[in-house]
N, C-alpha and C positions, 0 to 999 in steps of 0.2 A: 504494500500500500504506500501510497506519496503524499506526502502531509500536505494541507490543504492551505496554507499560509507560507512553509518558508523550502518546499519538494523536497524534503526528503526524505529516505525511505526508511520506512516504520516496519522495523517485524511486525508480524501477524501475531493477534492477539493483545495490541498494545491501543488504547484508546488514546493516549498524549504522546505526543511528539516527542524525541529522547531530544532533540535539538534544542527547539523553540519553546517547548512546554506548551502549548497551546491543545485542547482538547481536539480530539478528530468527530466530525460527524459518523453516523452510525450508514453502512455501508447502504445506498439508497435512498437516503434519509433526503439528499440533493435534490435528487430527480422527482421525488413528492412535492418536495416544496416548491419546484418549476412546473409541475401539475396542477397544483391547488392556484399557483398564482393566473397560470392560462384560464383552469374553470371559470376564478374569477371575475376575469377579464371578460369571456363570453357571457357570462350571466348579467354582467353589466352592460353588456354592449345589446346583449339580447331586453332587458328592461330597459333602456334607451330607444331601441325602436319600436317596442311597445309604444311605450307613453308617446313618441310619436304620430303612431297610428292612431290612438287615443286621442290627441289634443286637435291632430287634422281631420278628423275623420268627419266633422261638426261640420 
């Protein structure tokens, strides 16, 4: 694994960095949180052109 602040390589099994001390996220952990953030993005965009539809549709 490659530490996520200063790259460098982290035996297996070790959550902090032996370099930088810096905690390591949990393997996956990244790519959720760039999920949740898209979701959100489309649920926003998608209530935005709702209320569009809503507001012209009069």
């Amino acid at each position: 694994m490659i530490c996520e602040y200063c790259e460098t390589e982290i035996p297996i099994g070790l959550s902090v960095c032996p370099a930088c001390r810096k905690p390591q996220s949990a393997p996956g952990q990244t790519d959720r949180r760039a999920l949740w953030f898209v979701l959100i993005v489309v649920v926003m965009f998608g209530i935005a052109v709702a209320e569009h539809h809503l507001v012209f549709s009069h």
